[in-house]
Steps between C-alpha positions, in 0.01 A plus 500: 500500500805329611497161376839342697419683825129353483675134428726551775165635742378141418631259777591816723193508699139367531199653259158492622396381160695380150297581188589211221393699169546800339245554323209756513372328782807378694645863441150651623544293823831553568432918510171413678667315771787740558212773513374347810849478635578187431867373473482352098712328259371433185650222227465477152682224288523687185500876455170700687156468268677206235249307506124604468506844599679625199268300250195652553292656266547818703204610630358586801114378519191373653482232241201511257523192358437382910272713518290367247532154617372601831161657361471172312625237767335716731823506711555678812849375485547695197334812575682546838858428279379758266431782733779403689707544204362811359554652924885424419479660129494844672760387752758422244411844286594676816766331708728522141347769238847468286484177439103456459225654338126503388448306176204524254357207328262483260306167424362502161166370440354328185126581577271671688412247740962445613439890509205439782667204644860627553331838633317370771814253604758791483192781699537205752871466531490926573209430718699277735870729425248728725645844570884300444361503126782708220219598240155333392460292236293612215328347120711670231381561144646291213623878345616619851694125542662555130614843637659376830640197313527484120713204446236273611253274271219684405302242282318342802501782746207635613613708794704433805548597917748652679594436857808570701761288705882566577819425349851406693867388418485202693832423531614844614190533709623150671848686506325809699387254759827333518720903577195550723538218719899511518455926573277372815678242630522191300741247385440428129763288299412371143654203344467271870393224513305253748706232521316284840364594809547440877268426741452546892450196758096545408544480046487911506710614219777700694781523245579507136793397294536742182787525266573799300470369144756820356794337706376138604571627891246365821353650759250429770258721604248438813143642509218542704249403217574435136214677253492235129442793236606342127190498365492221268786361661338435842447154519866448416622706870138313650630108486857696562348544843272213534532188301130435576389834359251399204507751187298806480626687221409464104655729214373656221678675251480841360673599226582808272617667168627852424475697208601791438338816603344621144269218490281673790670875503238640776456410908211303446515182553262231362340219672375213332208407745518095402680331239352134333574325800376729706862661639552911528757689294671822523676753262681681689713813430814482744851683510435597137434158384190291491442206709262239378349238769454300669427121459393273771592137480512222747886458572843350616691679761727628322825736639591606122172536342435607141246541225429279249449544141159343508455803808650779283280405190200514734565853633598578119197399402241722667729817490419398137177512580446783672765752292485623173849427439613167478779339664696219460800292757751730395335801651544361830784650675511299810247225707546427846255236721424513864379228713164592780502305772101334575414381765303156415468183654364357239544541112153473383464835378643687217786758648279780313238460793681482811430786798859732493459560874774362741531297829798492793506163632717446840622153498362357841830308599763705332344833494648597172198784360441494127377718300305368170361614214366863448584777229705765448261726586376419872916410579449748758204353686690144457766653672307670829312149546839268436622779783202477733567102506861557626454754706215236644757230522735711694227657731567832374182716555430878398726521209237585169615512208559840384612463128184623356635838466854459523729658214699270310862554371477802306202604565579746759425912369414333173329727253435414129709803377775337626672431113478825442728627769719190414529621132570862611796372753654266348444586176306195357304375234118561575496123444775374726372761772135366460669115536712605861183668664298198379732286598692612864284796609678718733804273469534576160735795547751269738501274110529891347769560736776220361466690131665787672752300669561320159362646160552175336197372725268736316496295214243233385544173529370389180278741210156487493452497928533744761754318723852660549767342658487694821214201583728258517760651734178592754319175481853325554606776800139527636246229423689180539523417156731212444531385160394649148128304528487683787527858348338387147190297606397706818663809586433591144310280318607531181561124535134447463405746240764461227690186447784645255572801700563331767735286293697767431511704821609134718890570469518857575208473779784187640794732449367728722350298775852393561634846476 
Protein backbone atom coordinates (compact mmCIF):
# COMPACT_ATOMS: atom_id res chain seq x y z
CA UNK A 1 0.00 0.00 0.00
CA UNK A 2 1.23 3.17 -1.40
CA UNK A 3 0.14 5.89 0.71
CA UNK A 4 1.38 9.20 -1.61
CA UNK A 5 0.30 7.54 -4.88
CA UNK A 6 -3.28 6.81 -3.26
CA UNK A 7 -3.27 10.75 -2.06
CA UNK A 8 -2.29 11.78 -5.37
CA UNK A 9 -5.29 9.11 -7.03
CA UNK A 10 -7.59 11.42 -4.91
CA UNK A 11 -8.71 14.40 -7.15
CA UNK A 12 -7.40 12.44 -10.33
CA UNK A 13 -10.60 10.94 -11.32
CA UNK A 14 -14.22 10.19 -10.21
CA UNK A 15 -15.00 7.08 -7.58
CA UNK A 16 -18.25 5.46 -7.71
CA UNK A 17 -18.31 5.59 -3.97
CA UNK A 18 -15.94 7.28 -0.96
CA UNK A 19 -15.99 5.23 2.23
CA UNK A 20 -15.52 7.87 5.36
CA UNK A 21 -14.18 5.30 8.13
CA UNK A 22 -11.83 2.86 8.64
CA UNK A 23 -12.94 0.89 10.83
CA UNK A 24 -14.15 -2.80 10.81
CA UNK A 25 -17.05 -1.75 9.07
CA UNK A 26 -15.90 1.09 6.77
CA UNK A 27 -12.85 -1.26 5.88
CA UNK A 28 -15.44 -4.26 5.31
CA UNK A 29 -17.29 -1.97 2.81
CA UNK A 30 -14.66 -0.61 1.10
CA UNK A 31 -13.33 -4.49 0.03
CA UNK A 32 -17.05 -5.32 -0.44
CA UNK A 33 -17.60 -2.61 -2.87
CA UNK A 34 -14.43 -3.07 -4.88
CA UNK A 35 -15.55 -6.88 -4.96
CA UNK A 36 -18.46 -5.95 -7.02
CA UNK A 37 -16.28 -3.79 -9.18
CA UNK A 38 -16.81 -0.81 -7.88
CA UNK A 39 -14.35 2.18 -8.32
CA UNK A 40 -13.61 2.94 -4.16
CA UNK A 41 -11.77 5.28 -2.07
CA UNK A 42 -11.89 4.85 1.38
CA UNK A 43 -10.90 7.73 4.24
CA UNK A 44 -9.94 7.40 7.60
CA UNK A 45 -8.92 10.49 9.80
CA UNK A 46 -6.67 8.72 12.10
CA UNK A 47 -4.77 5.51 11.45
CA UNK A 48 -7.23 2.26 10.11
CA UNK A 49 -9.24 0.48 13.30
CA UNK A 50 -8.13 3.65 16.06
CA UNK A 51 -11.06 3.96 17.25
CA UNK A 52 -13.46 1.07 18.31
CA UNK A 53 -12.23 -1.71 16.41
CA UNK A 54 -9.06 -2.11 18.32
CA UNK A 55 -10.87 -1.90 21.83
CA UNK A 56 -12.82 -4.73 21.78
CA UNK A 57 -12.87 -7.38 24.07
CA UNK A 58 -11.83 -9.62 21.18
CA UNK A 59 -14.20 -11.97 20.52
CA UNK A 60 -16.11 -13.16 17.91
CA UNK A 61 -19.84 -14.15 19.17
CA UNK A 62 -23.47 -14.56 19.00
CA UNK A 63 -23.84 -12.64 22.18
CA UNK A 64 -25.25 -14.55 25.22
CA UNK A 65 -25.93 -11.96 27.33
CA UNK A 66 -28.56 -10.90 24.07
CA UNK A 67 -29.48 -13.89 23.95
CA UNK A 68 -30.78 -14.12 27.24
CA UNK A 69 -32.57 -10.91 27.05
CA UNK A 70 -34.41 -12.12 24.09
CA UNK A 71 -35.87 -15.36 25.88
CA UNK A 72 -36.88 -12.93 28.61
CA UNK A 73 -38.10 -9.80 26.55
CA UNK A 74 -39.33 -12.27 24.29
CA UNK A 75 -37.54 -10.41 21.43
CA UNK A 76 -37.49 -11.32 17.91
CA UNK A 77 -35.21 -8.43 17.42
CA UNK A 78 -32.77 -10.13 19.51
CA UNK A 79 -32.96 -13.57 18.41
CA UNK A 80 -32.60 -12.66 14.67
CA UNK A 81 -29.21 -10.38 15.88
CA UNK A 82 -28.09 -13.43 17.65
CA UNK A 83 -28.26 -15.94 14.91
CA UNK A 84 -27.20 -13.47 12.67
CA UNK A 85 -24.20 -13.03 14.67
CA UNK A 86 -23.34 -16.52 15.48
CA UNK A 87 -23.85 -17.12 11.01
CA UNK A 88 -20.80 -14.52 10.88
CA UNK A 89 -18.80 -16.34 13.89
CA UNK A 90 -17.95 -19.11 11.36
CA UNK A 91 -17.35 -16.54 8.64
CA UNK A 92 -14.65 -14.77 10.47
CA UNK A 93 -12.96 -18.35 11.72
CA UNK A 94 -12.63 -19.03 8.05
CA UNK A 95 -12.08 -16.00 5.87
CA UNK A 96 -8.76 -15.33 8.47
CA UNK A 97 -7.74 -18.66 10.54
CA UNK A 98 -4.28 -16.77 11.62
CA UNK A 99 -5.65 -14.19 13.13
CA UNK A 100 -8.87 -15.95 14.75
CA UNK A 101 -9.75 -18.86 16.57
CA UNK A 102 -12.30 -20.96 18.65
CA UNK A 103 -12.35 -19.92 22.31
CA UNK A 104 -13.66 -21.92 25.34
CA UNK A 105 -15.47 -20.37 28.15
CA UNK A 106 -16.54 -21.71 31.07
CA UNK A 107 -19.31 -20.00 33.24
CA UNK A 108 -19.10 -21.08 36.74
CA UNK A 109 -22.14 -21.80 38.59
CA UNK A 110 -22.87 -21.42 42.39
CA UNK A 111 -25.79 -24.00 42.50
CA UNK A 112 -27.58 -26.47 40.94
CA UNK A 113 -30.36 -24.57 39.71
CA UNK A 114 -27.35 -21.55 37.52
CA UNK A 115 -26.09 -25.16 36.51
CA UNK A 116 -29.83 -25.93 34.93
CA UNK A 117 -30.40 -22.40 33.97
CA UNK A 118 -27.14 -21.53 32.11
CA UNK A 119 -27.46 -25.14 30.42
CA UNK A 120 -30.57 -24.75 28.81
CA UNK A 121 -29.59 -20.91 27.67
CA UNK A 122 -26.13 -22.02 26.28
CA UNK A 123 -28.08 -25.82 24.53
CA UNK A 124 -30.10 -22.89 22.95
CA UNK A 125 -27.40 -20.62 21.70
CA UNK A 126 -25.83 -24.20 19.87
CA UNK A 127 -29.32 -24.93 18.89
CA UNK A 128 -29.65 -21.77 16.80
CA UNK A 129 -25.35 -21.82 15.80
CA UNK A 130 -27.20 -24.86 13.81
CA UNK A 131 -24.74 -26.93 11.78
CA UNK A 132 -22.35 -23.27 11.78
CA UNK A 133 -22.01 -24.40 15.59
CA UNK A 134 -17.72 -24.93 16.78
CA UNK A 135 -18.52 -27.49 19.68
CA UNK A 136 -21.63 -28.01 22.11
CA UNK A 137 -21.88 -26.72 25.23
CA UNK A 138 -21.92 -29.04 28.12
CA UNK A 139 -22.53 -29.02 32.52
CA UNK A 140 -19.02 -29.60 33.91
CA UNK A 141 -18.32 -31.09 37.34
CA UNK A 142 -16.99 -28.84 40.15
CA UNK A 143 -13.68 -31.52 40.15
CA UNK A 144 -13.57 -31.58 36.28
CA UNK A 145 -13.89 -27.34 36.40
CA UNK A 146 -10.90 -27.31 39.18
CA UNK A 147 -8.96 -29.47 36.63
CA UNK A 148 -9.52 -27.27 33.51
CA UNK A 149 -9.06 -24.16 35.69
CA UNK A 150 -7.45 -24.25 39.14
CA UNK A 151 -6.89 -20.68 39.86
CA UNK A 152 -10.47 -20.05 40.23
CA UNK A 153 -12.59 -19.67 43.67
CA UNK A 154 -13.64 -22.79 44.81
CA UNK A 155 -15.56 -21.87 48.10
CA UNK A 156 -18.90 -21.20 46.28
CA UNK A 157 -18.56 -23.35 43.23
CA UNK A 158 -20.73 -25.92 42.64
CA UNK A 159 -20.01 -26.79 39.04
CA UNK A 160 -19.86 -24.86 35.86
CA UNK A 161 -20.65 -25.02 31.62
CA UNK A 162 -18.66 -24.81 28.85
CA UNK A 163 -19.58 -23.43 25.50
CA UNK A 164 -17.57 -22.21 22.59
CA UNK A 165 -17.24 -18.84 20.57
CA UNK A 166 -14.17 -17.30 18.59
CA UNK A 167 -11.37 -15.14 19.29
CA UNK A 168 -9.74 -12.31 16.79
CA UNK A 169 -7.00 -9.51 16.83
CA UNK A 170 -9.22 -6.88 15.95
CA UNK A 171 -7.03 -4.45 14.94
CA UNK A 172 -4.98 -6.64 12.60
CA UNK A 173 -8.13 -8.35 11.47
CA UNK A 174 -9.40 -4.59 10.53
CA UNK A 175 -5.79 -4.31 8.97
CA UNK A 176 -6.54 -7.65 6.77
CA UNK A 177 -9.58 -5.92 5.41
CA UNK A 178 -7.79 -2.76 4.79
CA UNK A 179 -4.48 -4.93 2.33
CA UNK A 180 -7.57 -6.75 1.00
CA UNK A 181 -9.39 -3.95 -0.31
CA UNK A 182 -6.21 -1.92 -1.63
CA UNK A 183 -4.91 -5.69 -3.38
CA UNK A 184 -8.50 -5.47 -5.28
CA UNK A 185 -8.75 -2.24 -6.24
CA UNK A 186 -9.22 0.30 -3.60
CA UNK A 187 -7.99 3.59 -2.52
CA UNK A 188 -7.37 3.52 1.26
CA UNK A 189 -5.45 6.51 2.96
CA UNK A 190 -5.36 6.78 6.84
CA UNK A 191 -4.89 9.95 8.67
CA UNK A 192 -7.62 12.07 6.02
CA UNK A 193 -9.79 13.85 6.98
CA UNK A 194 -13.44 15.14 5.96
CA UNK A 195 -13.09 18.51 5.93
CA UNK A 196 -16.87 19.69 3.94
CA UNK A 197 -18.72 18.48 1.23
CA UNK A 198 -20.09 19.60 -2.19
CA UNK A 199 -23.21 19.23 -3.54
CA UNK A 200 -24.90 18.98 -7.13
CA UNK A 201 -27.69 21.52 -8.50
CA UNK A 202 -30.36 18.93 -6.64
CA UNK A 203 -28.35 18.89 -2.54
CA UNK A 204 -26.60 15.36 -3.72
CA UNK A 205 -23.30 15.23 -2.06
CA UNK A 206 -20.93 15.19 -5.19
CA UNK A 207 -17.58 16.23 -3.70
CA UNK A 208 -15.51 16.23 -0.60
CA UNK A 209 -12.83 18.45 0.75
CA UNK A 210 -10.21 16.29 2.88
CA UNK A 211 -6.89 17.37 4.15
CA UNK A 212 -4.17 15.03 4.93
CA UNK A 213 -3.64 15.63 8.65
CA UNK A 214 0.43 14.15 8.35
CA UNK A 215 1.25 17.27 6.09
CA UNK A 216 -1.80 19.78 6.51
CA UNK A 217 -2.16 19.46 2.36
CA UNK A 218 -6.05 19.57 0.51
CA UNK A 219 -7.55 17.77 -1.87
CA UNK A 220 -10.92 17.31 -3.44
CA UNK A 221 -12.26 14.28 -4.33
CA UNK A 222 -15.77 13.78 -6.32
CA UNK A 223 -18.01 10.70 -5.79
CA UNK A 224 -20.87 9.06 -6.98
CA UNK A 225 -22.23 8.28 -3.41
CA UNK A 226 -20.53 8.87 -0.09
CA UNK A 227 -21.06 5.62 2.48
CA UNK A 228 -20.89 7.46 6.65
CA UNK A 229 -18.99 4.42 8.41
CA UNK A 230 -17.43 5.96 11.97
CA UNK A 231 -19.40 4.21 14.09
CA UNK A 232 -19.84 6.29 17.03
CA UNK A 233 -18.80 9.13 15.13
CA UNK A 234 -21.72 9.16 12.64
CA UNK A 235 -23.80 11.81 13.59
CA UNK A 236 -20.78 14.11 13.47
CA UNK A 237 -20.30 13.36 9.16
CA UNK A 238 -24.63 13.18 9.33
CA UNK A 239 -25.32 17.16 10.20
CA UNK A 240 -21.81 17.45 8.07
CA UNK A 241 -24.15 16.61 5.22
CA UNK A 242 -27.42 17.86 6.37
CA UNK A 243 -27.82 20.47 8.98
CA UNK A 244 -31.37 19.14 9.51
CA UNK A 245 -30.19 15.60 10.18
CA UNK A 246 -31.51 14.86 13.88
CA UNK A 247 -29.09 12.47 16.02
CA UNK A 248 -29.24 8.80 15.91
CA UNK A 249 -26.29 7.62 17.59
CA UNK A 250 -25.66 7.05 21.58
CA UNK A 251 -22.27 5.67 23.12
CA UNK A 252 -21.49 3.40 25.59
CA UNK A 253 -18.30 2.63 26.88
CA UNK A 254 -16.36 -0.50 27.26
CA UNK A 255 -13.46 -0.68 29.00
CA UNK A 256 -10.52 -3.07 30.00
CA UNK A 257 -7.53 -4.19 32.24
CA UNK A 258 -4.62 -6.56 31.59
CA UNK A 259 -2.79 -8.64 33.79
CA UNK A 260 -0.41 -10.62 33.25
CA UNK A 261 -0.66 -14.04 31.87
CA UNK A 262 0.01 -16.23 35.24
CA UNK A 263 -3.09 -15.08 36.77
CA UNK A 264 -5.18 -17.41 34.25
CA UNK A 265 -2.11 -19.68 32.68
CA UNK A 266 -4.64 -21.98 30.50
CA UNK A 267 -6.99 -21.05 27.13
CA UNK A 268 -9.99 -20.97 28.99
CA UNK A 269 -11.52 -18.15 29.36
CA UNK A 270 -14.13 -17.27 32.06
CA UNK A 271 -17.36 -15.58 31.72
CA UNK A 272 -19.01 -13.98 34.43
CA UNK A 273 -22.73 -14.50 33.27
CA UNK A 274 -24.06 -11.08 35.25
CA UNK A 275 -22.38 -8.95 37.62
CA UNK A 276 -24.58 -6.80 40.60
CA UNK A 277 -25.95 -4.65 38.13
CA UNK A 278 -26.69 -7.04 35.94
CA UNK A 279 -23.59 -6.35 33.20
CA UNK A 280 -21.41 -9.52 31.63
CA UNK A 281 -17.69 -9.95 32.27
CA UNK A 282 -14.94 -11.75 30.67
CA UNK A 283 -11.46 -13.19 31.64
CA UNK A 284 -9.91 -13.58 28.88
CA UNK A 285 -6.50 -15.16 28.04
CA UNK A 286 -5.02 -13.12 24.98
CA UNK A 287 -1.41 -12.80 23.38
CA UNK A 288 -0.08 -14.31 26.61
CA UNK A 289 -1.72 -11.89 28.82
CA UNK A 290 -5.13 -11.77 30.38
CA UNK A 291 -7.74 -9.39 29.44
CA UNK A 292 -10.37 -8.56 31.97
CA UNK A 293 -13.81 -6.88 30.66
CA UNK A 294 -15.75 -5.28 29.81
CA UNK A 295 -17.90 -2.50 31.46
CA UNK A 296 -20.85 -0.89 29.92
CA UNK A 297 -21.69 2.64 30.86
CA UNK A 298 -23.81 5.29 29.35
CA UNK A 299 -21.19 7.75 27.72
CA UNK A 300 -19.58 10.93 26.11
CA UNK A 301 -18.24 10.69 22.67
CA UNK A 302 -15.14 10.63 23.30
CA UNK A 303 -12.00 10.49 20.44
CA UNK A 304 -9.33 9.71 23.36
CA UNK A 305 -11.18 7.52 25.63
CA UNK A 306 -9.83 5.93 28.81
CA UNK A 307 -10.61 3.97 31.93
CA UNK A 308 -11.22 5.22 35.05
CA UNK A 309 -10.04 4.23 38.36
CA UNK A 310 -13.52 3.77 39.69
CA UNK A 311 -13.69 1.27 36.14
CA UNK A 312 -10.37 -0.51 36.93
CA UNK A 313 -11.37 -1.16 40.66
CA UNK A 314 -14.62 -2.64 39.32
CA UNK A 315 -13.00 -5.14 36.92
CA UNK A 316 -10.38 -5.65 39.92
CA UNK A 317 -12.89 -6.49 41.96
CA UNK A 318 -14.60 -9.57 40.53
CA UNK A 319 -11.27 -11.05 39.08
CA UNK A 320 -10.99 -10.97 42.93
CA UNK A 321 -13.83 -12.70 43.07
CA UNK A 322 -13.63 -15.20 40.85
CA UNK A 323 -9.56 -16.13 41.29
CA UNK A 324 -7.85 -17.57 43.99
CA UNK A 325 -5.15 -15.17 43.77
CA UNK A 326 -5.69 -11.79 44.59
CA UNK A 327 -4.82 -8.80 42.76
CA UNK A 328 -4.37 -5.43 43.36
CA UNK A 329 -3.91 -1.84 40.75
CA UNK A 330 -0.44 -2.56 40.35
CA UNK A 331 -0.98 -5.82 38.59
CA UNK A 332 -2.54 -4.10 35.83
CA UNK A 333 -0.25 -3.70 33.00
CA UNK A 334 -2.28 -1.64 30.69
CA UNK A 335 -6.37 -0.46 30.28
CA UNK A 336 -7.67 0.74 27.19
CA UNK A 337 -11.69 1.89 26.59
CA UNK A 338 -13.65 1.74 23.44
CA UNK A 339 -16.68 3.60 22.58
CA UNK A 340 -20.04 1.31 20.71
CA UNK A 341 -21.96 3.23 18.75
CA UNK A 342 -26.21 2.61 19.66
CA UNK A 343 -28.47 3.41 17.81
CA UNK A 344 -31.29 5.19 20.11
CA UNK A 345 -33.59 7.86 19.68
CA UNK A 346 -34.32 8.09 22.86
CA UNK A 347 -32.28 7.60 26.18
CA UNK A 348 -34.73 5.88 28.31
CA UNK A 349 -33.01 2.75 28.59
CA UNK A 350 -29.92 1.65 30.25
CA UNK A 351 -27.03 1.12 27.36
CA UNK A 352 -26.80 -2.59 28.92
CA UNK A 353 -30.21 -3.34 27.07
CA UNK A 354 -30.05 -1.93 23.76
CA UNK A 355 -30.45 -4.43 20.42
CA UNK A 356 -26.49 -4.50 18.82
CA UNK A 357 -27.99 -4.86 15.34
CA UNK A 358 -27.36 -2.02 12.74
CA UNK A 359 -29.31 0.17 10.21
CA UNK A 360 -28.09 2.10 6.71
CA UNK A 361 -30.09 5.11 6.43
CA UNK A 362 -29.91 7.03 2.85
CA UNK A 363 -30.51 10.60 3.50
CA UNK A 364 -33.58 11.41 1.17
CA UNK A 365 -32.21 14.87 -0.13
CA UNK A 366 -28.52 14.37 0.09
CA UNK A 367 -28.22 10.72 -0.36
CA UNK A 368 -25.32 10.37 1.96
CA UNK A 369 -25.90 6.24 3.30
CA UNK A 370 -24.96 5.63 6.91
CA UNK A 371 -24.17 2.94 8.47
CA UNK A 372 -25.07 2.70 12.42
CA UNK A 373 -24.55 0.73 15.11
CA UNK A 374 -23.77 -3.09 14.94
CA UNK A 375 -20.78 -5.25 16.41
CA UNK A 376 -17.73 -6.45 15.57
CA UNK A 377 -18.95 -9.54 14.81
CA UNK A 378 -21.75 -9.15 11.98
CA UNK A 379 -19.14 -6.12 10.33
CA UNK A 380 -19.41 -8.23 7.42
CA UNK A 381 -23.17 -8.37 6.96
CA UNK A 382 -23.11 -4.40 7.82
CA UNK A 383 -20.94 -4.13 5.06
CA UNK A 384 -22.98 -6.26 2.11
CA UNK A 385 -26.28 -4.24 3.20
CA UNK A 386 -24.36 -0.56 3.49
CA UNK A 387 -23.21 -2.00 -0.23
CA UNK A 388 -26.60 -3.15 -1.46
CA UNK A 389 -27.90 0.57 -0.59
CA UNK A 390 -25.24 2.12 -2.92
CA UNK A 391 -25.25 -0.07 -5.40
CA UNK A 392 -29.29 0.79 -5.17
CA UNK A 393 -28.55 4.45 -5.34
CA UNK A 394 -26.45 4.10 -8.37
CA UNK A 395 -28.82 1.56 -10.17
CA UNK A 396 -26.28 -1.01 -10.13
CA UNK A 397 -28.05 -4.46 -10.35
CA UNK A 398 -26.50 -8.12 -10.28
CA UNK A 399 -23.46 -7.39 -8.31
CA UNK A 400 -23.90 -9.81 -4.77
CA UNK A 401 -21.80 -9.59 -2.45
CA UNK A 402 -19.32 -12.26 -2.52
CA UNK A 403 -17.16 -11.72 0.68
CA UNK A 404 -18.57 -14.56 2.55
CA UNK A 405 -15.82 -16.74 1.53
CA UNK A 406 -13.25 -14.50 0.44
CA UNK A 407 -9.59 -14.90 1.96
CA UNK A 408 -8.31 -12.10 3.79
CA UNK A 409 -4.66 -10.77 3.81
CA UNK A 410 -2.72 -13.63 4.80
CA UNK A 411 -4.89 -16.01 4.76
CA UNK A 412 -4.13 -17.43 1.46
CA UNK A 413 -2.34 -21.43 1.72
CA UNK A 414 -2.53 -20.79 5.43
CA UNK A 415 -1.90 -23.84 7.53
CA UNK A 416 -1.39 -23.82 11.36
CA UNK A 417 2.15 -25.39 11.05
CA UNK A 418 3.11 -22.44 9.57
CA UNK A 419 5.68 -21.33 12.83
CA UNK A 420 7.20 -24.25 12.51
CA UNK A 421 8.57 -23.85 9.04
CA UNK A 422 9.25 -20.16 10.08
CA UNK A 423 11.45 -21.39 13.04
CA UNK A 424 13.24 -23.97 10.81
CA UNK A 425 14.05 -21.08 8.01
CA UNK A 426 14.80 -18.44 9.63
CA UNK A 427 16.00 -19.78 12.52
CA UNK A 428 13.61 -18.36 15.23
CA UNK A 429 12.49 -18.60 18.58
CA UNK A 430 9.42 -21.07 18.79
CA UNK A 431 7.88 -17.95 20.39
CA UNK A 432 8.63 -15.22 17.89
CA UNK A 433 7.75 -17.84 15.02
CA UNK A 434 4.37 -18.67 16.79
CA UNK A 435 3.83 -14.50 17.07
CA UNK A 436 4.61 -13.91 12.87
CA UNK A 437 2.20 -16.84 11.79
CA UNK A 438 -0.33 -15.47 14.32
CA UNK A 439 0.17 -12.34 13.36
CA UNK A 440 0.82 -11.93 9.17
CA UNK A 441 0.02 -15.46 7.95
CA UNK A 442 1.54 -16.13 4.69
CA UNK A 443 3.05 -12.65 4.76
CA UNK A 444 5.00 -13.44 7.57
CA UNK A 445 8.04 -14.64 5.64
CA UNK A 446 8.07 -11.14 3.40
CA UNK A 447 8.56 -9.61 7.61
CA UNK A 448 11.17 -12.90 7.83
CA UNK A 449 12.68 -11.76 4.74
CA UNK A 450 14.15 -8.08 6.02
CA UNK A 451 16.18 -10.21 8.96
CA UNK A 452 18.15 -11.60 6.12
CA UNK A 453 18.60 -8.42 4.42
CA UNK A 454 19.59 -6.90 7.88
CA UNK A 455 20.46 -9.19 10.98
CA UNK A 456 20.03 -6.34 13.25
CA UNK A 457 16.14 -6.64 12.40
CA UNK A 458 16.08 -10.03 14.08
CA UNK A 459 16.22 -8.60 17.29
CA UNK A 460 13.38 -7.82 19.82
CA UNK A 461 12.13 -4.79 20.35
CA UNK A 462 11.81 -4.86 23.96
CA UNK A 463 12.26 -8.33 26.57
CA UNK A 464 9.47 -10.05 27.65
CA UNK A 465 7.41 -9.86 23.86
CA UNK A 466 7.78 -11.50 20.69
CA UNK A 467 8.13 -8.41 18.45
CA UNK A 468 11.49 -7.85 16.55
CA UNK A 469 12.30 -4.95 14.79
CA UNK A 470 11.84 -6.35 11.34
CA UNK A 471 7.86 -5.26 12.23
CA UNK A 472 8.52 -2.00 12.11
CA UNK A 473 10.38 -1.67 8.80
CA UNK A 474 7.24 -3.90 7.12
CA UNK A 475 4.38 -2.13 8.72
CA UNK A 476 6.21 1.26 7.72
CA UNK A 477 7.15 -0.22 3.90
CA UNK A 478 3.85 -2.21 3.59
CA UNK A 479 0.88 -1.35 5.78
CA UNK A 480 0.78 2.39 5.79
CA UNK A 481 1.92 2.88 9.11
CA UNK A 482 2.67 6.47 9.79
CA UNK A 483 3.71 7.28 13.14
CA UNK A 484 4.90 5.12 16.24
CA UNK A 485 0.92 4.85 17.59
CA UNK A 486 0.54 3.51 14.49
CA UNK A 487 2.98 0.48 14.79
CA UNK A 488 2.53 0.23 18.81
CA UNK A 489 -1.29 0.42 19.28
CA UNK A 490 -2.41 -1.56 16.07
CA UNK A 491 -0.02 -3.22 13.96
CA UNK A 492 1.24 -4.69 17.16
CA UNK A 493 -0.59 -4.01 19.98
CA UNK A 494 1.64 -4.01 22.52
CA UNK A 495 0.28 -0.49 23.09
CA UNK A 496 -2.75 -2.01 24.61
CA UNK A 497 -1.39 -4.84 26.56
CA UNK A 498 1.61 -3.38 28.43
CA UNK A 499 1.91 0.22 29.26
CA UNK A 500 5.79 0.26 30.30
CA UNK A 501 6.96 -1.71 27.41
CA UNK A 502 5.67 0.31 25.27
CA UNK A 503 7.38 3.16 27.11
CA UNK A 504 10.44 1.87 26.43
CA UNK A 505 10.22 0.52 22.88
CA UNK A 506 8.58 4.39 21.60
CA UNK A 507 12.14 5.84 20.59
CA UNK A 508 13.62 2.99 18.84
CA UNK A 509 10.08 1.95 17.19
CA UNK A 510 10.39 6.23 15.98
CA UNK A 511 14.00 5.77 14.97
CA UNK A 512 13.11 3.35 12.67
CA UNK A 513 9.93 4.54 11.14
CA UNK A 514 12.03 7.36 9.88
CA UNK A 515 14.77 5.11 8.75
Amino acid sequence: MNRAAFLEQLSAEPFDVCIIGGGATGAGCALDAALRGLKVCLIEKEDFAAQTSSKSTKLIHGGVRYLEQAVKQLSPDQFRMVRKALHERRTLLQNAPHLTRPLALLTPCHNWWEGLYYTIGLKMYDWLAGGRNIQPSRWLSKSKVIELIPQLQTQHLHSAVLYYDGQLDDARFALALIKSAAKEGAVVINHTKALEFGYSKSGKLRKLEVQDTLTGKNYSLTAKVFVNATGPFADHIRTMASSKAQPRMRVSRGSHIVLQKEHLPGNTAILVPKTDDGRVLFLIPWKEQVLVGTTDLEDQLNERPLPTEAEKQYLIDYVNRYLQKPITEVEVKAGFTGQRPLIEATFARETKSLVRDHEVEIDDKTKLISILGGKWTTYRLMASDTIDAVCEVLKIRNRDCVTEKYLLSGAENYTPDLFLKLQEEYQFTEEIARHLARTYGTEARNVADLTRENSALKELLVENHPFIRAEVVFARQQEMACTPEDILYRRLGLGLMDEKATQQTYAQVEKLLQA
